[in-house]
C-alpha angles and dihedrals in degrees: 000000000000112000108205116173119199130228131210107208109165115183103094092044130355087256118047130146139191122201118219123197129150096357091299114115122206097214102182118185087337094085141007130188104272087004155049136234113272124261108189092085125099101288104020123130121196094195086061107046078046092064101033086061086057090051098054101035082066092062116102109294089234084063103123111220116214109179139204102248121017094236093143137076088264130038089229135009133163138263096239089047086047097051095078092022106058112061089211090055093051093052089058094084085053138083114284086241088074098049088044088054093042091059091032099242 
């Protein structure tokens, strides 16, 4: 009776996915708690996992992010908490030329 919903969020690698289930989402390497995936490996495409963190930063604030690595300062955070937090999230309501410069792509 689980309702997971998948989704593809290419950036990292072409593709990526994130699962989403009440209201927890499994980010792998998409999104990490004060960080993204990086985009610099074969594969990898700025402008989508540009767009994929926009994608995301729009889901409900209570959304709880559990990422694939605990790389941050917190195993989990939401997405609400991240939003301020992580300088690649912030960059979302911005335009794509920011986040490029901010990977260095």
């Amino acid at each position: 009776g689980l309702k997971i919903d998948f989704l593809h969020t290419p950036g990292h690698t072409p593709g990526s996915q994130c699962l989403l289930a009440q209201g927890r989402l499994i980010t792998g390497d998409t999104l990490f708690i004060g960080g993204c995936g990086r985009v610099d490996l074969p594969g990898s495409e700025p402008k989508k996992m540009f767009e994929s963190l926009r994608r995301l930063a729009k889901l409900p604030g209570s959304t709880v992010i559990l990422p694939g690595h605990d790389y941050g300062s917190r195993p989990s955070a939401t997405i609400a908490e991240e939003i301020p937090e992580n300088p690649y999230l912030r960059l979302t309501d911005r335009d794509v030329k920011a986040f490029l410069g901010a990977v260095g792509a």
